[in-house]
N, C-alpha and C positions, 0 to 999 in steps of 0.2 A: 673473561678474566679481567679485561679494562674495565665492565662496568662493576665488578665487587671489589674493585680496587679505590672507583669513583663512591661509592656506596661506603665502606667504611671509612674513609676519607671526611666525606659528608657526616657521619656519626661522629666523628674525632671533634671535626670542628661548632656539632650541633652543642654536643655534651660540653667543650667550652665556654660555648656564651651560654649554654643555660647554669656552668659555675659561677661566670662572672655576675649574670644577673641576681641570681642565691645571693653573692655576696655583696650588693647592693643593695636589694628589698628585702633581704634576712632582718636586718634591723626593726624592717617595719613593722612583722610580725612575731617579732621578741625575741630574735635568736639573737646572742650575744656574741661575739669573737674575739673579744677584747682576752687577752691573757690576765687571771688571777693576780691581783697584786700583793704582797704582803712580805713586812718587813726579816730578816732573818739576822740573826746576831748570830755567831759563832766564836770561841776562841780561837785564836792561832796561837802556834809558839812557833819561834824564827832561832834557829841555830845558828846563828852568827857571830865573830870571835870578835 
């Protein structure tokens, strides 16, 4: 039981760094993560006396 506890432990923290490293070298091979930017105008109306 300690060693499948040691064993998905080890996957927890494999899967980790290979997120962190994705989101390091992603750039390099043209993944983008940047959030879309783009302007929005709306009206409000304010009820206020």
């Amino acid at each position: 039981m300690g060693r499948l506890f040691k064993f998905i432990i080890f996957l927890v923290v494999l899967a980790f760094v290979a997120l962190v490293a994705y989101a390091y070298v992603g750039p390099w091979f043209g993944v983008d993560f940047s959030a879309p930017q783009s302007e929005i105008r709306r009206p409000v109306t304010l009820d206020g006396q």
